[in-house]
C-alpha positions as CSV (number, residue, x, y, z in Angstrom):
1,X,2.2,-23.2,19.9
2,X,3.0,-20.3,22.0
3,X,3.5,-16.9,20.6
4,X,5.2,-13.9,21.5
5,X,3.7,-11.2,23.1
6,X,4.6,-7.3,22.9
7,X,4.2,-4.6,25.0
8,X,1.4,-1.6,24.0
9,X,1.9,1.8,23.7
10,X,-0.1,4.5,22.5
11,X,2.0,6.4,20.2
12,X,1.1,9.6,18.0
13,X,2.7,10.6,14.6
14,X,1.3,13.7,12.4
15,X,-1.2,14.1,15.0
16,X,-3.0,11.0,15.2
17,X,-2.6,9.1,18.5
18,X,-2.5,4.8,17.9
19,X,-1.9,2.1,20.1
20,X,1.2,0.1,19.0
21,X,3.1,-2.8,20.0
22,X,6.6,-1.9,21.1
23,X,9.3,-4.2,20.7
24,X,12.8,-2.9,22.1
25,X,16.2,-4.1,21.2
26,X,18.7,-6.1,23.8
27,X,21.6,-4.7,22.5
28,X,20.7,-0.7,22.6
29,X,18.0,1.7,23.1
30,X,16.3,1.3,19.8
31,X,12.8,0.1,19.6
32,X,9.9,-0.6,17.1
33,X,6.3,0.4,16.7
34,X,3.7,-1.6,14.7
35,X,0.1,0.2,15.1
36,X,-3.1,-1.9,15.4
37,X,-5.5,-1.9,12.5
38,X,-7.9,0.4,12.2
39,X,-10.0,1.3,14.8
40,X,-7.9,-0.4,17.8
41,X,-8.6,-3.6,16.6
42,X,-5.3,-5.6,17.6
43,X,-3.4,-7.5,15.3
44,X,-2.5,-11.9,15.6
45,X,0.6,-12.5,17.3
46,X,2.3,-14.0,13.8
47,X,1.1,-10.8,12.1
48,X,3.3,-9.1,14.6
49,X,6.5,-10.9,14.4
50,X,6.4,-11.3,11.2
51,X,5.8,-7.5,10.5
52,X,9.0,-6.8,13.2
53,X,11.2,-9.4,11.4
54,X,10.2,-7.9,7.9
55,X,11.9,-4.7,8.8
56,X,14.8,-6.5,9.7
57,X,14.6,-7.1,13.2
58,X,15.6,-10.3,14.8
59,X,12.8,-11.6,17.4
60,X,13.9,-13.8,19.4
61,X,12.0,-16.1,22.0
62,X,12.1,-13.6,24.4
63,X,12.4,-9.7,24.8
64,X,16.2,-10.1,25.8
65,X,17.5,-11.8,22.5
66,X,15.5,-9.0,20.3
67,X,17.8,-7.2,18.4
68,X,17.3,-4.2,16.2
69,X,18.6,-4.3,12.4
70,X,21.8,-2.3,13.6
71,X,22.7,-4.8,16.7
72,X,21.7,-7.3,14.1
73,X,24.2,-6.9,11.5
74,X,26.6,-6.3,14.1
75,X,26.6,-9.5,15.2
76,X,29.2,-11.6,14.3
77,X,28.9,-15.3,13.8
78,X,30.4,-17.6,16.7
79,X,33.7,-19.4,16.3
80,X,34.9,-22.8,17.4
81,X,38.3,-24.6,17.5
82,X,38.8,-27.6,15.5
83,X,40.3,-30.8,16.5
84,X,43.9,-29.3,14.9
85,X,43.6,-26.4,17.5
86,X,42.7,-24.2,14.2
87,X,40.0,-21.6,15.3
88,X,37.6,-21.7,12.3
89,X,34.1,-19.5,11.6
90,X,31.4,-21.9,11.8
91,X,29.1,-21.7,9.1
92,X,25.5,-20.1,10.2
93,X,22.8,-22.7,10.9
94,X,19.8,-21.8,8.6
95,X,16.5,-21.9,10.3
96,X,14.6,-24.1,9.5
97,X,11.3,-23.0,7.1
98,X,8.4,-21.7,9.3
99,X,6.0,-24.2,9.6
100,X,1.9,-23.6,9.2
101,X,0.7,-24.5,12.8
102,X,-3.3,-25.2,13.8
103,X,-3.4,-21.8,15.4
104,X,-2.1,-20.0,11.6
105,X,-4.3,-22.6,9.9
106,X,-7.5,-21.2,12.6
107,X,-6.2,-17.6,12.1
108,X,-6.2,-18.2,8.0
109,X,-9.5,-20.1,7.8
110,X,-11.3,-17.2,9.6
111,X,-9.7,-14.6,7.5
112,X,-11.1,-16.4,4.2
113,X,-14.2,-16.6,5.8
114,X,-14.5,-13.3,5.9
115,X,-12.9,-12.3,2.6
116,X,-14.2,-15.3,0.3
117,X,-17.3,-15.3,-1.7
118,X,-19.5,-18.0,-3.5
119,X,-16.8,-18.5,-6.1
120,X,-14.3,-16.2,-5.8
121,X,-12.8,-13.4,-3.6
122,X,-15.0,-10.5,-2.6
123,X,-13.2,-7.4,-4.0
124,X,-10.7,-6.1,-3.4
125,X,-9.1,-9.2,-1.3
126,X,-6.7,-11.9,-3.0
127,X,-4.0,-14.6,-2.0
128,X,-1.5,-11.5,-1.2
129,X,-3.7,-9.4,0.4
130,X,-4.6,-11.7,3.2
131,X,-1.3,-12.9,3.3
132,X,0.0,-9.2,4.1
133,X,-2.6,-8.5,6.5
134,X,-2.3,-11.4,8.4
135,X,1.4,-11.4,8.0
136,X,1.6,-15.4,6.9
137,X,3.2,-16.4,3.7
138,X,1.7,-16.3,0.7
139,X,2.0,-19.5,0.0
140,X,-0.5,-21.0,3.6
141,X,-3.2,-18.7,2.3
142,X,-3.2,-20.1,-1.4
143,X,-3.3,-24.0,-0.2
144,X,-5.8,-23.5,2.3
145,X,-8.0,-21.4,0.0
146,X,-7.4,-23.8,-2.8
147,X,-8.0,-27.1,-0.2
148,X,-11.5,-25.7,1.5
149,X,-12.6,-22.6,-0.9
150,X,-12.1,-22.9,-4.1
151,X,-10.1,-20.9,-7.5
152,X,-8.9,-17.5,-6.5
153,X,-11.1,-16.7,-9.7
154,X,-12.0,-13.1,-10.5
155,X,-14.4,-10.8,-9.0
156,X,-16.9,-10.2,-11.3
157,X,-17.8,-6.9,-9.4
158,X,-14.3,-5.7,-9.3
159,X,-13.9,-7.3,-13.1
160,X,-16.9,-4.7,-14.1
161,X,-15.1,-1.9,-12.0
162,X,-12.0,-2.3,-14.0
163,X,-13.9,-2.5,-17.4
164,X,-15.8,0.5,-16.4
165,X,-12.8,2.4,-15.0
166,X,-10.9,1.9,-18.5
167,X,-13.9,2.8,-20.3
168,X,-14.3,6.0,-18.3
169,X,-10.8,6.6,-18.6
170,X,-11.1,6.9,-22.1
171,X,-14.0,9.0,-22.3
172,X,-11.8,11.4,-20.2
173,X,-9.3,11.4,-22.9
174,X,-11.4,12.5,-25.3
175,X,-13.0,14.8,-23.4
176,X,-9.6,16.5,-22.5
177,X,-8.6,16.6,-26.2
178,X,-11.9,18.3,-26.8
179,X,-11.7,20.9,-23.9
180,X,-7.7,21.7,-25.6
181,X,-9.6,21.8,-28.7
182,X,-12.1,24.4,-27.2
183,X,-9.8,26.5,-25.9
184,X,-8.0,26.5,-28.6
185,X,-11.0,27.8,-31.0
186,X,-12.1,30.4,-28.1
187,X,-8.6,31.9,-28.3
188,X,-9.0,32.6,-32.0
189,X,-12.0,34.2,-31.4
190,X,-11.0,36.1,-28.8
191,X,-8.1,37.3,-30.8
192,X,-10.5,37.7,-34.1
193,X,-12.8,39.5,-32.1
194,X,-10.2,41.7,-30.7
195,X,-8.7,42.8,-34.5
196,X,-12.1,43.2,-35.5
197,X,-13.3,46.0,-32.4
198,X,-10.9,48.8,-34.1
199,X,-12.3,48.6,-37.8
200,X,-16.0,48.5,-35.6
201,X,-14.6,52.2,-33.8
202,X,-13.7,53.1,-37.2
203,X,-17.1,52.5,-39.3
204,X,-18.7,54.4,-36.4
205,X,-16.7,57.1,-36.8
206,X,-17.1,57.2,-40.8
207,X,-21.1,56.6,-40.0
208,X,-21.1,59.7,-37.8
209,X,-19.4,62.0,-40.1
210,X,-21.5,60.7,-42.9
211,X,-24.8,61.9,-40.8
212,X,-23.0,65.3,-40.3
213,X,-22.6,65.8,-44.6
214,X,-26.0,65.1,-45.3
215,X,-27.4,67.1,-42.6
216,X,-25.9,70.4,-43.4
């Protein structure tokens, strides 16, 4: 199966400069970026379309039946006379469901590869996630992991992360509550010690002018 290919252009946003592919709409001067991963490593052709027709763009075979989400819902659906003469709207052929060719299947396989351990998933990786990076559905991923890998399982590494994290995150709670509890008691020191420093001035006063009696 042949796949589309998109221009590159190095684009920069917040000031940090990516290559992207560019894909530019038939119908006006709008166009679309989708960076490369990390690193410049480019991205599989299906991860690209897919990403451009997830925000709504329409890719067509080739770069002059692209159509930006504007042009898109512009469109209007194409009309036909019946055999009465009476000009009807003909109903919108649905396309049919994208099919899971050898080249997806190779792209896939290689992915899980990567991402699958001895029984399970390495964390943080799971049916969605490699679906969204590739940009395949869901749905490829989870038979071909199921058919050649195995249960999606859990991660015991990630499962002791998340027992650890909620642990932790309760320890911080009561640590908090302690530190209000702290402050709290500091305060009323504070303000003790502050009633108490006058009566101190005082009782030094008294002390003096009891020293100045006895020594006449």
């Amino acid at each position: 199966m042949i796949f589309r290919t998109f221009p590159e252009e190095r684009i920069s946003s917040g000031g940090i400069s990516a290559v992207a592919y560019r894909i530019d709409c038939s119908g006006c001067p709008a166009v679309g970026f989708y960076p490369q991963k990390r690193g410049g490593v480019p991205r599989p052709p299906p991860a690209i379309t897919e990403h451009f027709r997830g925000m709504n763009w329409i890719v067509g075979s080739s770069p002059r039946k692209d159509l930006c989400p504007a042009c898109a819902k512009r469109r209007k659906p194409r009309k036909e006379k019946s055999m009465d003469q009476t000009v009807k709207a003909t109903r919108p052929v649905a396309e049919p469901p994208r099919e899971c060719t050898r080249e997806d299947r190779r792209i896939i396989m290689e992915k899980l590869d990567e991402v699958y351990g001895k029984d399970a998933y390495k964390a943080p990786w799971t049916d969605n996630a490699v679906a969204k990076d590739l940009g395949v559905p869901r749905d490829w991923v989870l038979k071909l992991r199921e058919e050649f890998f195995g249960p999606a399982g859990s991660n015991p590494l990630f499962d002791e992360y998340l027992e650890k994290q909620a642990a932790l995150a309760a320890q911080a709670s009561t640590v908090c509550d302690l530190a209000k509890r702290a402050d709290v008691a500091a305060s009323d020191c504070r303000k003790a010690w502050e009633d108490m420093v006058p009566k101190l001035d005082e009782l030094r006063l008294l002390s003096k002018r009891i020293e100045r009696e006895i020594g006449r």
